[in-house]
N, CA, C and O atoms as a Maestro MAE file, in Angstrom:
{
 s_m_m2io_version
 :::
 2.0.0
}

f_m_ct {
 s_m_title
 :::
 protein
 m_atom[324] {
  # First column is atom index #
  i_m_mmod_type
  r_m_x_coord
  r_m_y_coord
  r_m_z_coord
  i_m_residue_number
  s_m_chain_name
  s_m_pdb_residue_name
  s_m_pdb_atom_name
  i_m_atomic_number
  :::
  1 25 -99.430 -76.298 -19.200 1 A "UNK " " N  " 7
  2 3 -99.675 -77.333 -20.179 1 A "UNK " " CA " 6
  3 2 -101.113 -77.802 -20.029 1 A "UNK " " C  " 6
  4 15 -101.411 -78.287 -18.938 1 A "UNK " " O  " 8
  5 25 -102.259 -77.707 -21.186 2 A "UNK " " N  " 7
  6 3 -103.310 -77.595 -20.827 2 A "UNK " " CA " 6
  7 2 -103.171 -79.347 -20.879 2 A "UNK " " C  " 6
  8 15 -102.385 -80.026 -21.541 2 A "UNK " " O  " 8
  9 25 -103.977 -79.672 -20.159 3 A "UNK " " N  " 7
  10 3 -104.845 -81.819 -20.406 3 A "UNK " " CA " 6
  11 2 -105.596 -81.582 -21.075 3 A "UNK " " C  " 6
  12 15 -106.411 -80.661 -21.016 3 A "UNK " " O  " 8
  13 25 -105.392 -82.797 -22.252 4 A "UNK " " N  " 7
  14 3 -106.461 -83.125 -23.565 4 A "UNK " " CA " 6
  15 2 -107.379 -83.293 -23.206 4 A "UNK " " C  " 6
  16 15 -108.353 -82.699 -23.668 4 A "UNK " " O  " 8
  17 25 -107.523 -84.653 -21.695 5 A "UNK " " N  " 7
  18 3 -108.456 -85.092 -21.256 5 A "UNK " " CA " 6
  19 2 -108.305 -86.778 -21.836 5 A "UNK " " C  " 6
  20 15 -109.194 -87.576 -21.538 5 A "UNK " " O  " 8
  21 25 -107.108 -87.222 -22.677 6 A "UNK " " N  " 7
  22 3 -106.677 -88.449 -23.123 6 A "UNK " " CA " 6
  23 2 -105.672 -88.877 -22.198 6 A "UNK " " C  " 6
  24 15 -104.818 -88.130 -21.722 6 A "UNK " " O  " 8
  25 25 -105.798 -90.136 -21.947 7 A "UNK " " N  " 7
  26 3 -104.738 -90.491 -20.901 7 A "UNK " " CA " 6
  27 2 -104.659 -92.182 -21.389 7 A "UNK " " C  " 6
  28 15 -105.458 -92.994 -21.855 7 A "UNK " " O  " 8
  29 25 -102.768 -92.187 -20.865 8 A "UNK " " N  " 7
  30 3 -101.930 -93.128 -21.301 8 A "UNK " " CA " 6
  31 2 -101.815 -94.230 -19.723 8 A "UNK " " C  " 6
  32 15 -101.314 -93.826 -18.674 8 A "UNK " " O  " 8
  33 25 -102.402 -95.629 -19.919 9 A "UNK " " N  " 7
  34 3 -102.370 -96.269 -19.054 9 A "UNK " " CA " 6
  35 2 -100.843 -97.308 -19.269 9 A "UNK " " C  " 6
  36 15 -100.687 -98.059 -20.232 9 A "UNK " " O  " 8
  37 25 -99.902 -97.140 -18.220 10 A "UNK " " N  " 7
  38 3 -98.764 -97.941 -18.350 10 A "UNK " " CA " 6
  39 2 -98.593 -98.982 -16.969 10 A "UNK " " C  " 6
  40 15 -99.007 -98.470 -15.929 10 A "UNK " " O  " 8
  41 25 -98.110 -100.186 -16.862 11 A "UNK " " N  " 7
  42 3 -97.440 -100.545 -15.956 11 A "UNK " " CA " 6
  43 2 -96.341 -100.246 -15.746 11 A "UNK " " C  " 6
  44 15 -95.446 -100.213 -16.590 11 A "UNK " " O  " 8
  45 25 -96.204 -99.874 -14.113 12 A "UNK " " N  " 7
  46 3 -94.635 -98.969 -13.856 12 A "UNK " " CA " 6
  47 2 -94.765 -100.472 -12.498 12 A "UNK " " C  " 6
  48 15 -95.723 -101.153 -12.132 12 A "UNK " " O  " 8
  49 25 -93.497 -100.460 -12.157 13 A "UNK " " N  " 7
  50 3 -92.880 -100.865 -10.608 13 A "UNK " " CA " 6
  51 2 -92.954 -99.897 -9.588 13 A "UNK " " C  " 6
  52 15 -92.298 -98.858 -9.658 13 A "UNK " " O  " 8
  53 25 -93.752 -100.176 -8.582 14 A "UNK " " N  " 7
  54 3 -94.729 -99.292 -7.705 14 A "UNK " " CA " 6
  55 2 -92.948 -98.703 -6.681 14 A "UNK " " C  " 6
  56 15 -92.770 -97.677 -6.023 14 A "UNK " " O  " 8
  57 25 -92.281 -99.488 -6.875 15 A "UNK " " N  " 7
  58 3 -90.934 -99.228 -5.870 15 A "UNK " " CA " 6
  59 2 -90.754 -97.920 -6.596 15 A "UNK " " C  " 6
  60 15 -90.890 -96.906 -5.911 15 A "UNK " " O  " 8
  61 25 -90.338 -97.719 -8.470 16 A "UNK " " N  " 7
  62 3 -89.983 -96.798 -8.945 16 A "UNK " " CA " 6
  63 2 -90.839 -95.617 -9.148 16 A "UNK " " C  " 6
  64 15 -90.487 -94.552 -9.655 16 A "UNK " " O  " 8
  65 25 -92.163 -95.969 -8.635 17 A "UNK " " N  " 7
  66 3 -92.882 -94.736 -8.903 17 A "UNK " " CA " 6
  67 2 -92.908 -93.803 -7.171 17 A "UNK " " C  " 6
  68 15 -93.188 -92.605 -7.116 17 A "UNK " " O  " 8
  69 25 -92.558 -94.658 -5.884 18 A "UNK " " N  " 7
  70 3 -92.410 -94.601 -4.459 18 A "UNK " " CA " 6
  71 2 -91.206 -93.635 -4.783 18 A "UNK " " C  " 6
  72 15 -91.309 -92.541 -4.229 18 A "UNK " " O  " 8
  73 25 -89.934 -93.838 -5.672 19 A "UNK " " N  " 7
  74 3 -88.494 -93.538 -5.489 19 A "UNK " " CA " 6
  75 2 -88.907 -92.000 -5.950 19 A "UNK " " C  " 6
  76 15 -88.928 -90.953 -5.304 19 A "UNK " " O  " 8
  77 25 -89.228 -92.293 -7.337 20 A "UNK " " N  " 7
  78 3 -89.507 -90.644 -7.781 20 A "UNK " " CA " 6
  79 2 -90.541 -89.690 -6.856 20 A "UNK " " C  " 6
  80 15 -90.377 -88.474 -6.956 20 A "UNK " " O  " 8
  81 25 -91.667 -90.217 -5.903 21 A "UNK " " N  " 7
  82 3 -92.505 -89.483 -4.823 21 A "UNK " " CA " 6
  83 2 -91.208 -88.992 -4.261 21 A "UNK " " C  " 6
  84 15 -90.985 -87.819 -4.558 21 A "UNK " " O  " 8
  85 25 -90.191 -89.638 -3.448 22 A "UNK " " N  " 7
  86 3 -89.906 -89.707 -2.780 22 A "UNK " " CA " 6
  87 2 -88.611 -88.395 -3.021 22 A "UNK " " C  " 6
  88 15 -88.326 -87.581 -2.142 22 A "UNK " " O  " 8
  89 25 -88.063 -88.435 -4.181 23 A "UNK " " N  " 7
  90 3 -87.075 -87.828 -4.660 23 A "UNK " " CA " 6
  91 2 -87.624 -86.521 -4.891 23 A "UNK " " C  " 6
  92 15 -86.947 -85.498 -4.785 23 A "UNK " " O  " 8
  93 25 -89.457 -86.544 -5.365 24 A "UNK " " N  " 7
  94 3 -89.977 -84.951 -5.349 24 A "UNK " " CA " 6
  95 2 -90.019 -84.020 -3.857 24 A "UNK " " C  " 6
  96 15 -89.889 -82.878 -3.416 24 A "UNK " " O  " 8
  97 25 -90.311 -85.470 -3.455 25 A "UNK " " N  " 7
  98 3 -90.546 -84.592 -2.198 25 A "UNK " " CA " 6
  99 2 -91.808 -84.657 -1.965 25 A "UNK " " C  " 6
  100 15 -92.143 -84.456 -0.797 25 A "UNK " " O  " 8
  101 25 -92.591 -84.871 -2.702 26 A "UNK " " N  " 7
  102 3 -94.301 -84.621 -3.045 26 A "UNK " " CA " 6
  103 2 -95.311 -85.703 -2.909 26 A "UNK " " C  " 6
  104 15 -96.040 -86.107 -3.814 26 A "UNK " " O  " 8
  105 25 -95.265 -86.259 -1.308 27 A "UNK " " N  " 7
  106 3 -95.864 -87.412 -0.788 27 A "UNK " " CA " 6
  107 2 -97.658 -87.485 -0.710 27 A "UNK " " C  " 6
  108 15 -98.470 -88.401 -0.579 27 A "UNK " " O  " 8
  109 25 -97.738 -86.070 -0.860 28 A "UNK " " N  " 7
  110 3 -99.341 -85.857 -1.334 28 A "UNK " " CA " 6
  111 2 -100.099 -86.544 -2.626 28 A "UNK " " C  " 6
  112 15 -101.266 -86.929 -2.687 28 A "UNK " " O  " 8
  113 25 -99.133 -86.577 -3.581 29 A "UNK " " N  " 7
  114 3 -99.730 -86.654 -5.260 29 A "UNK " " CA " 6
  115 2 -99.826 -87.882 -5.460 29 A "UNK " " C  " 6
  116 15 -99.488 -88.746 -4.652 29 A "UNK " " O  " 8
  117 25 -100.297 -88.070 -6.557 30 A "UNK " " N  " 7
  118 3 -101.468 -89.185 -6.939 30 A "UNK " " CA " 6
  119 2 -99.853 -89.708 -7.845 30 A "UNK " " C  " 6
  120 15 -98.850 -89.032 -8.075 30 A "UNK " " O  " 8
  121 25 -100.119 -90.961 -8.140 31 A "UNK " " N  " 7
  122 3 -99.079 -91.801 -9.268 31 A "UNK " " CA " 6
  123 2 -98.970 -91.162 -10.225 31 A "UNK " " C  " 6
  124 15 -97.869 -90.672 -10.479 31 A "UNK " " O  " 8
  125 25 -100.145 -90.938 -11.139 32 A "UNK " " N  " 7
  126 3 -100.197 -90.081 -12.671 32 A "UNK " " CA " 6
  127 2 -99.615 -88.546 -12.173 32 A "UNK " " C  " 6
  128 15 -99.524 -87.709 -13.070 32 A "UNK " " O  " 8
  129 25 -99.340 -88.264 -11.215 33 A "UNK " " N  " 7
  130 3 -99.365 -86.555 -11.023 33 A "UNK " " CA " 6
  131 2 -97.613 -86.681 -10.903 33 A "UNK " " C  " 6
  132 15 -96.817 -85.846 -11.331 33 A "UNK " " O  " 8
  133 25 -97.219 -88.198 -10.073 34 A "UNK " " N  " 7
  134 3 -95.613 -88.342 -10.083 34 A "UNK " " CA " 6
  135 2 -95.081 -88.508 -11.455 34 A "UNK " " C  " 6
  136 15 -94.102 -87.864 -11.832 34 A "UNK " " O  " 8
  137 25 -95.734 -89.401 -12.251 35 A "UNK " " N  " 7
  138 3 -95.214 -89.719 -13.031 35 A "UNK " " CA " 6
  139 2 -95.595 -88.729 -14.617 35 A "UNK " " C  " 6
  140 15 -95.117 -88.976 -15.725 35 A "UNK " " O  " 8
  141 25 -96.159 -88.078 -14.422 36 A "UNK " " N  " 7
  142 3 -95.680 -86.850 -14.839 36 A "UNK " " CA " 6
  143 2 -95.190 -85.970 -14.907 36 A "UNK " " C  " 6
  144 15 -94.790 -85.480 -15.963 36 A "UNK " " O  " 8
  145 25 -95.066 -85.495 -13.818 37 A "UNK " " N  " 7
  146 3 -93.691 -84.477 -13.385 37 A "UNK " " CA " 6
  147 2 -92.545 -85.453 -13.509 37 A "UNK " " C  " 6
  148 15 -91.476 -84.897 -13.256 37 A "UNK " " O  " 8
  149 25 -92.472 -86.241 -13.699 38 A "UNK " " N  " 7
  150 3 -90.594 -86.955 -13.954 38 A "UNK " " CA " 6
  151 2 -90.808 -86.985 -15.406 38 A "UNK " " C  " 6
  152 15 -89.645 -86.989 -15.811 38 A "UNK " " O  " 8
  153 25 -91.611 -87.010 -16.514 39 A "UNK " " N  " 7
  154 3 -91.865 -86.970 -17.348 39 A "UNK " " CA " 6
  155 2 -91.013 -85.706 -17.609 39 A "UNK " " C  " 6
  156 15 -89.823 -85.506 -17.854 39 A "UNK " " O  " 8
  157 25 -92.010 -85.009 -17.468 40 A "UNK " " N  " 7
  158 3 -92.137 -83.364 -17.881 40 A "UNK " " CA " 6
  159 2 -90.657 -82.689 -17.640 40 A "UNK " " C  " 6
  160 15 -90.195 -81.794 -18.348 40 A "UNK " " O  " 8
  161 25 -90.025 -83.262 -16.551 41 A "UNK " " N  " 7
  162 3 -88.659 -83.082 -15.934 41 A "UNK " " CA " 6
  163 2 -87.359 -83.581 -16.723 41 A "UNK " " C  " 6
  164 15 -86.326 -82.987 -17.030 41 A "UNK " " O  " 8
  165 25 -87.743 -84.744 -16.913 42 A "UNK " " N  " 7
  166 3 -86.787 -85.661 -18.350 42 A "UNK " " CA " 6
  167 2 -86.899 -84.883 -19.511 42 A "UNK " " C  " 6
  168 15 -85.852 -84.664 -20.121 42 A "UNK " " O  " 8
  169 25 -87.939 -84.423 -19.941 43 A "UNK " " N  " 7
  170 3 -88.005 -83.443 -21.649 43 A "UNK " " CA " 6
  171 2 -87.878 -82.223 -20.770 43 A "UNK " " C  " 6
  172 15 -86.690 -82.071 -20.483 43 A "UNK " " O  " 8
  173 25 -88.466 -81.514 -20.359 44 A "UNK " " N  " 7
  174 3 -86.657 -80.410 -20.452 44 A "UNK " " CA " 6
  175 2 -85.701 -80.444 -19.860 44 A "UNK " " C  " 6
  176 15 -84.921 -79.492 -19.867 44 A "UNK " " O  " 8
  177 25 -85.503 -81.447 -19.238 45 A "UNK " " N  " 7
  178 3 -83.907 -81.309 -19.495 45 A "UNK " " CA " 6
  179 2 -83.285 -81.691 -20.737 45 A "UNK " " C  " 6
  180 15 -82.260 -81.093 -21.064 45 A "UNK " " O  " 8
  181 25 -83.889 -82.870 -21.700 46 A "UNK " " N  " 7
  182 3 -83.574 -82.947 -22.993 46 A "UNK " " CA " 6
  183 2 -82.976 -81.993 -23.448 46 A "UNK " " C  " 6
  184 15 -81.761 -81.869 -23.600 46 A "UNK " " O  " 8
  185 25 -84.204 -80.924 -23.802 47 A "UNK " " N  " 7
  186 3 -85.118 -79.727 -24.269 47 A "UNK " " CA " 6
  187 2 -83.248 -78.721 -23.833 47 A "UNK " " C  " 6
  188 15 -82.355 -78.601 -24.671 47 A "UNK " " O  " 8
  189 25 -83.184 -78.291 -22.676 48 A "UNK " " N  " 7
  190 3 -82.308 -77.604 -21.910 48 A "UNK " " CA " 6
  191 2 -80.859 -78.251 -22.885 48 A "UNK " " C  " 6
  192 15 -80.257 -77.733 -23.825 48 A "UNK " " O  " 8
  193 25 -80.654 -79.583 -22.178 49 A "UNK " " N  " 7
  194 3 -79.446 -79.739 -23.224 49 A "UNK " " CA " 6
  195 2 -79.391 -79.686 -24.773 49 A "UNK " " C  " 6
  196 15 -78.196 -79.605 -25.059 49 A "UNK " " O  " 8
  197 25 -79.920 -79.692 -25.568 50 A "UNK " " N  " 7
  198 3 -80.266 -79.491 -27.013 50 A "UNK " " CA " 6
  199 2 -80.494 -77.603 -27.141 50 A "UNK " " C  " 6
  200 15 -80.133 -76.960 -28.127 50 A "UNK " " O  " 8
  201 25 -81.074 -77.076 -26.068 51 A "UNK " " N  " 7
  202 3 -80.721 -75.927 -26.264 51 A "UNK " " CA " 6
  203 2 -79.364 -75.420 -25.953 51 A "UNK " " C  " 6
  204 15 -78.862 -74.545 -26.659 51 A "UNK " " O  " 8
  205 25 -78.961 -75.747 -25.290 52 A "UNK " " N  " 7
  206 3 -77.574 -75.111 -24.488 52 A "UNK " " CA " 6
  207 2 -76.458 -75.437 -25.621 52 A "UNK " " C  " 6
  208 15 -75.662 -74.582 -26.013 52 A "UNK " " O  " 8
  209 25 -76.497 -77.031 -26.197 53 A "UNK " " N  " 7
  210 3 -75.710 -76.938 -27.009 53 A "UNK " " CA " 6
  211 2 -75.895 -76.212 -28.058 53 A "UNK " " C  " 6
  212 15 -75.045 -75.322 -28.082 53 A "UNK " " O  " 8
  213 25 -76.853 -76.150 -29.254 54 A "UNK " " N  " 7
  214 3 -77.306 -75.284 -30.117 54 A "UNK " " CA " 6
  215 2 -77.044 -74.499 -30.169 54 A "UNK " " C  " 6
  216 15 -76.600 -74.113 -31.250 54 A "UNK " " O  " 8
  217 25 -77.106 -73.467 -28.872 55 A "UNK " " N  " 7
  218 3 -76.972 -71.728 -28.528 55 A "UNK " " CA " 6
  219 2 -75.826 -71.410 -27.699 55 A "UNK " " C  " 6
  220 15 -75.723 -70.393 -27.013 55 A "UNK " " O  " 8
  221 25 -74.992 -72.316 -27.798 56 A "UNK " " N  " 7
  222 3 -73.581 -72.339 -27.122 56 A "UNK " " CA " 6
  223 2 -73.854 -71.825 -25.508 56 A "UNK " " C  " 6
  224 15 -72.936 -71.619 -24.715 56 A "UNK " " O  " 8
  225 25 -74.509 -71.752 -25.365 57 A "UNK " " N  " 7
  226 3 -75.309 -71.317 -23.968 57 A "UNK " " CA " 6
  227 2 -74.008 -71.802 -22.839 57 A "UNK " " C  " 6
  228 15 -73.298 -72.792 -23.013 57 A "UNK " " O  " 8
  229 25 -73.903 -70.813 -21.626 58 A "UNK " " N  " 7
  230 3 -72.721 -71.766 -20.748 58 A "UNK " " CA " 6
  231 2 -73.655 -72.502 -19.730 58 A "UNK " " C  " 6
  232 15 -74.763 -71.968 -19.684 58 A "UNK " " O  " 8
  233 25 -73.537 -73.406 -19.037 59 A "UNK " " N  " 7
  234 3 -74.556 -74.128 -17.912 59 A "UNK " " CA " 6
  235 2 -75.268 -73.129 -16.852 59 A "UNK " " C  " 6
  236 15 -76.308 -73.518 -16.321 59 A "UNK " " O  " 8
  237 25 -74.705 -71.767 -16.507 60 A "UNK " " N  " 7
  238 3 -75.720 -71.107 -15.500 60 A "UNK " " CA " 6
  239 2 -76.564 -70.432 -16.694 60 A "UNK " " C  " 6
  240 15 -77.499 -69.678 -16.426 60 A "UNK " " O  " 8
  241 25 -76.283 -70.661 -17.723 61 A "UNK " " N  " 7
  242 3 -77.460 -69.722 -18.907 61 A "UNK " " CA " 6
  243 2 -78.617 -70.585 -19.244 61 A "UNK " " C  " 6
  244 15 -79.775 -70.193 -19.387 61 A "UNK " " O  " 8
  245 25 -78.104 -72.029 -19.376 62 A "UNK " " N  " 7
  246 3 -78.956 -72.737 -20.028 62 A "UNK " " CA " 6
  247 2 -79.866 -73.008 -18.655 62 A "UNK " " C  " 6
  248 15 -81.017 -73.338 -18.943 62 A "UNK " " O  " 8
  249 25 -79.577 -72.933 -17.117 63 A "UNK " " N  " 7
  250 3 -80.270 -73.327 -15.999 63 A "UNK " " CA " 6
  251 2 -81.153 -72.156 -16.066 63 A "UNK " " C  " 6
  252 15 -82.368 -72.336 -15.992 63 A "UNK " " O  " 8
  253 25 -80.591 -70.787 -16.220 64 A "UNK " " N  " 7
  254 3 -81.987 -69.752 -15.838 64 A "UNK " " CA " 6
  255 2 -82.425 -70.145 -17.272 64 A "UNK " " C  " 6
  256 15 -82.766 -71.219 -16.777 64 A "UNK " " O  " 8
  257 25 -82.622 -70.235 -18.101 65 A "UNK " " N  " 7
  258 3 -83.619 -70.688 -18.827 65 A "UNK " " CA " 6
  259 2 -84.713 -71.441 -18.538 65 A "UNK " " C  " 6
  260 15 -85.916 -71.184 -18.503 65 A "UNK " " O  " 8
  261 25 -83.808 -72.819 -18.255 66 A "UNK " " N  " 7
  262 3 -84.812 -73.717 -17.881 66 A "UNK " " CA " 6
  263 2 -85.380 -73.551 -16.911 66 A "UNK " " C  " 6
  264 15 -86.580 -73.797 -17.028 66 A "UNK " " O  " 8
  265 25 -84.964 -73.119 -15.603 67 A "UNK " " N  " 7
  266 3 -85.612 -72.161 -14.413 67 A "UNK " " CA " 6
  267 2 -86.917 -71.266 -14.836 67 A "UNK " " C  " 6
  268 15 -87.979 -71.256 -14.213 67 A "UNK " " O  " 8
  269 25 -86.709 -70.733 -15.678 68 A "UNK " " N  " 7
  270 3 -87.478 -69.590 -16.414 68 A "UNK " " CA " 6
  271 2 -88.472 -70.644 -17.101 68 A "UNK " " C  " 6
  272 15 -89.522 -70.558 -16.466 68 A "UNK " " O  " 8
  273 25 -88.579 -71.397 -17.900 69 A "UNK " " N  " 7
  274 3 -89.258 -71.909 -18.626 69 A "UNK " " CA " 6
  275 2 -90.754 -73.132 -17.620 69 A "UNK " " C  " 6
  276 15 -91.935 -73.384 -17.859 69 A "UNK " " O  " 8
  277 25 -89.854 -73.506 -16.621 70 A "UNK " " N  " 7
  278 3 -90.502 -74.467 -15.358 70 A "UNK " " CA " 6
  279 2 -91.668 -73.650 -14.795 70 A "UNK " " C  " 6
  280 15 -92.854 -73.972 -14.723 70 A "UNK " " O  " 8
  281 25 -91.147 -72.677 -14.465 71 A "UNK " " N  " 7
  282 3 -91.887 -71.499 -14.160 71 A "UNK " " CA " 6
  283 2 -93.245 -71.104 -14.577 71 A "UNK " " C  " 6
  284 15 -94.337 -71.089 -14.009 71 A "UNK " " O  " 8
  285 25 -92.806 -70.776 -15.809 72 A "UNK " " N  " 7
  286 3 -93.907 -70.565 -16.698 72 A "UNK " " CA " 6
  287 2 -95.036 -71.837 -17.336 72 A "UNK " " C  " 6
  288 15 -96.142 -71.719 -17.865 72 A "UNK " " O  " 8
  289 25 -94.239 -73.005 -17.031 73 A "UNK " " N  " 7
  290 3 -94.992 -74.116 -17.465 73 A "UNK " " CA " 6
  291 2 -96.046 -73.905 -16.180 73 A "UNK " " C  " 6
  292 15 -97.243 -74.078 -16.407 73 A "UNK " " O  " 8
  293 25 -95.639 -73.557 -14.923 74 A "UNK " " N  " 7
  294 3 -96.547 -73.794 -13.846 74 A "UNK " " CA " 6
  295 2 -97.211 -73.034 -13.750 74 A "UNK " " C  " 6
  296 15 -98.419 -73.253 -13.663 74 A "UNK " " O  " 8
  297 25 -96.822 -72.132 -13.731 75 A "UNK " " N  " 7
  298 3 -98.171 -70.781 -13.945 75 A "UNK " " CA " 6
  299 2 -99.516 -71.166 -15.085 75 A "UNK " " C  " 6
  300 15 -100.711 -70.950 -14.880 75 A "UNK " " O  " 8
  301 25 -98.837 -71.846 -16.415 76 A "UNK " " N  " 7
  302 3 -100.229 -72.178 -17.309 76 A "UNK " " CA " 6
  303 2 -100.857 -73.095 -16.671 76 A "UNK " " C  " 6
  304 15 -102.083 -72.996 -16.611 76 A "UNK " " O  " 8
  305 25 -99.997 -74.555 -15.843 77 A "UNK " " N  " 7
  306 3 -100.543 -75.591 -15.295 77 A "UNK " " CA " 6
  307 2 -101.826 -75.040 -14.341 77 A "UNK " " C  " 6
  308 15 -102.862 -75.695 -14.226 77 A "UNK " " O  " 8
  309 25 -101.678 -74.177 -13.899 78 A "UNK " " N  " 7
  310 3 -102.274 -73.719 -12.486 78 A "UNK " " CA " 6
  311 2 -103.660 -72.597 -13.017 78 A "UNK " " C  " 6
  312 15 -104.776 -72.575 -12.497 78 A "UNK " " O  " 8
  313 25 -103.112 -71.601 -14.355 79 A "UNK " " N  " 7
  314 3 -104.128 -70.997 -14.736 79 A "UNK " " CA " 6
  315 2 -105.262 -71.917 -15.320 79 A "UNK " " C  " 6
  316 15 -106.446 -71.633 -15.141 79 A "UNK " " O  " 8
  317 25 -104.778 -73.263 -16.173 80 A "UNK " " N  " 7
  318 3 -105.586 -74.457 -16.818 80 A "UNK " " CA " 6
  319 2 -106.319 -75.191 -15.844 80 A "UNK " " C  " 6
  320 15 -107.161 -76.030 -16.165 80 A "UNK " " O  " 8
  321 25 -106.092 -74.968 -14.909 81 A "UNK " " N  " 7
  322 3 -106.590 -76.008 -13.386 81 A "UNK " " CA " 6
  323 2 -107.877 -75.398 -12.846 81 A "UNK " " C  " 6
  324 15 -108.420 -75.882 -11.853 81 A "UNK " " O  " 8
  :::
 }
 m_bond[323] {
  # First column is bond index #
  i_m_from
  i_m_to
  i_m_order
  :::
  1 1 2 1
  2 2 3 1
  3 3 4 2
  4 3 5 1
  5 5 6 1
  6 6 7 1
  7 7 8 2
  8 7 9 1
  9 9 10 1
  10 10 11 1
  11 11 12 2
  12 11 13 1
  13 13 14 1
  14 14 15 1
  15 15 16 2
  16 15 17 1
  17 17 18 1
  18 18 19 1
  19 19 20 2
  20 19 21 1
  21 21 22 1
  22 22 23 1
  23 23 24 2
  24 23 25 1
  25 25 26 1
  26 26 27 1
  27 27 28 2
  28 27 29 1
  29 29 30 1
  30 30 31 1
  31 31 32 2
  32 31 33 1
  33 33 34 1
  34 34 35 1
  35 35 36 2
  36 35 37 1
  37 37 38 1
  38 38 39 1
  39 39 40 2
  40 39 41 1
  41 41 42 1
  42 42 43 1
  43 43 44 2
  44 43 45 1
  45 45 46 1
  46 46 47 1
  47 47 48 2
  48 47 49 1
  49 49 50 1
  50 50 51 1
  51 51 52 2
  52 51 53 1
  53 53 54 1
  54 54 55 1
  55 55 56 2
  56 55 57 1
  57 57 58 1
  58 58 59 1
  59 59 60 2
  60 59 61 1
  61 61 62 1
  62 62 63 1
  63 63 64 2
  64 63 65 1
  65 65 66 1
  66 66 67 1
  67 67 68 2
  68 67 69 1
  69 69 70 1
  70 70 71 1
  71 71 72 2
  72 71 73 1
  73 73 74 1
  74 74 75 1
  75 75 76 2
  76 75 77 1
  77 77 78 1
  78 78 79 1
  79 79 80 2
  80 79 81 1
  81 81 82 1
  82 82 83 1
  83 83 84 2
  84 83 85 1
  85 85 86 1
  86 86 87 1
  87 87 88 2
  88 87 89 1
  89 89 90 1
  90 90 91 1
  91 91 92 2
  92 91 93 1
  93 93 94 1
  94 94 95 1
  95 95 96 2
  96 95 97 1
  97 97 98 1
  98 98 99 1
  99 99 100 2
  100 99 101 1
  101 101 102 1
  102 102 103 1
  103 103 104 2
  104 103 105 1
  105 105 106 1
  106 106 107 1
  107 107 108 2
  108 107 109 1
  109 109 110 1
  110 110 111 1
  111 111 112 2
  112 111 113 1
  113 113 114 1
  114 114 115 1
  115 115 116 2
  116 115 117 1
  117 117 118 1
  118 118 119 1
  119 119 120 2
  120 119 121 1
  121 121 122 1
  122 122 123 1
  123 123 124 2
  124 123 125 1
  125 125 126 1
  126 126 127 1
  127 127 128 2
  128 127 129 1
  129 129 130 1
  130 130 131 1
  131 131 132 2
  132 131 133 1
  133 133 134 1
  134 134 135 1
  135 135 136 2
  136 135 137 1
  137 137 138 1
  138 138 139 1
  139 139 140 2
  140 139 141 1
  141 141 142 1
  142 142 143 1
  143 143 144 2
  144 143 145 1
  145 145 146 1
  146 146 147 1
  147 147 148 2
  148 147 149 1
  149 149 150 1
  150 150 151 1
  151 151 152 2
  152 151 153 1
  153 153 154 1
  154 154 155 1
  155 155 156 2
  156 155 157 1
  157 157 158 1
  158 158 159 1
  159 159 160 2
  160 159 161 1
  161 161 162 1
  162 162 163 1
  163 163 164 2
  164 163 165 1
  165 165 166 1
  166 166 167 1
  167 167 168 2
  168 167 169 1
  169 169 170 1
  170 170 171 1
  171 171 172 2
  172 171 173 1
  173 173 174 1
  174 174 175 1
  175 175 176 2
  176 175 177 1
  177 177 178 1
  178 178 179 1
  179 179 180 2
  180 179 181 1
  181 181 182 1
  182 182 183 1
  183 183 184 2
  184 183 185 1
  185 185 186 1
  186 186 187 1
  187 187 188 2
  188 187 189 1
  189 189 190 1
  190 190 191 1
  191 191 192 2
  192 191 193 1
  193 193 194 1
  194 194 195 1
  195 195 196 2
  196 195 197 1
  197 197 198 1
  198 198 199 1
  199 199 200 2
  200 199 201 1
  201 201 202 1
  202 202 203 1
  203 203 204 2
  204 203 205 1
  205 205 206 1
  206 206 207 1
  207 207 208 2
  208 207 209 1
  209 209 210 1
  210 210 211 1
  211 211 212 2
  212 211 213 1
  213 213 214 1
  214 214 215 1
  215 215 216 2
  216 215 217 1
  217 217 218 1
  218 218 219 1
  219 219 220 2
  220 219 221 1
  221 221 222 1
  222 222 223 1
  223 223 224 2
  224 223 225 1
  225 225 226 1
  226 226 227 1
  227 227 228 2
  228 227 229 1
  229 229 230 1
  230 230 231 1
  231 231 232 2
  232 231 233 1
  233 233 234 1
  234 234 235 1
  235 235 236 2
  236 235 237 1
  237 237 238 1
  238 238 239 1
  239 239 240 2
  240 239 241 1
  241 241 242 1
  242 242 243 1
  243 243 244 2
  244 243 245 1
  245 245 246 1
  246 246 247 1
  247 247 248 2
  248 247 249 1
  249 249 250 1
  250 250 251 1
  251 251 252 2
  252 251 253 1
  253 253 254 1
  254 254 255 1
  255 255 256 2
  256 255 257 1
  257 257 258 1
  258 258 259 1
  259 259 260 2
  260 259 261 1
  261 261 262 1
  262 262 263 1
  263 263 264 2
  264 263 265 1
  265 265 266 1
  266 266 267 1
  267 267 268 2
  268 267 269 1
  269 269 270 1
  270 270 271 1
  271 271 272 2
  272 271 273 1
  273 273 274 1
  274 274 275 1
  275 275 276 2
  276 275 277 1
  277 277 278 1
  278 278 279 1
  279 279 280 2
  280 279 281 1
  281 281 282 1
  282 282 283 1
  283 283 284 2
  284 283 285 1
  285 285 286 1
  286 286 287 1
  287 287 288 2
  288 287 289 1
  289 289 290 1
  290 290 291 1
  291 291 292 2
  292 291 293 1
  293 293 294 1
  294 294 295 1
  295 295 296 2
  296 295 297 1
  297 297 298 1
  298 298 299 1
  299 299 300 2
  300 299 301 1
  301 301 302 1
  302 302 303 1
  303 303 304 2
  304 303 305 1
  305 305 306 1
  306 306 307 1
  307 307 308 2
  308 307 309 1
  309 309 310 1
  310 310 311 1
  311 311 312 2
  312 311 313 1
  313 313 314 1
  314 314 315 1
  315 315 316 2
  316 315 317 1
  317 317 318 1
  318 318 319 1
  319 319 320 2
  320 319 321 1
  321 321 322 1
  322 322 323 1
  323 323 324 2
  :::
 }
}
């Protein structure tokens, strides 16, 4: 996912942005880097359920998808970097 280079300033509760570090696992990253990946994590799974139902998909179909799709988001993240 390439960055515009536009960025969205929000007040969050520093406890809930600690919970989601904490839940990544990913005690290195910056606030904007957490709170984007829970972002990015919330729309597809949307994304995942709206597909699965749509495409009658059964739950280990619609997971390698989304498995598949995470994937590939990171590979562009990383080629864009």
């Amino acid at each position: 996912m390439a960055h515009t280079g536009r960025t969205v300033t929000v007040d969050l509760d520093i406890d809930l942005v600690m919970r989601a570090r904490n839940e990544l696992g990913e005690p290195q990253k910056g606030d904007g880097e957490i709170v984007s990946d829970v972002l990015n994590a919330y729309l597809l799974g949307r994304l995942l359920d709206r597909t699965q139902s749509a495409a009658g998909l059964t739950e280990e179909e619609a997971m390698r998808l989304a498995v598949e799709e995470t994937r590939a988001a990171r590979r562009e993240r990383r080629e864009d970097a």
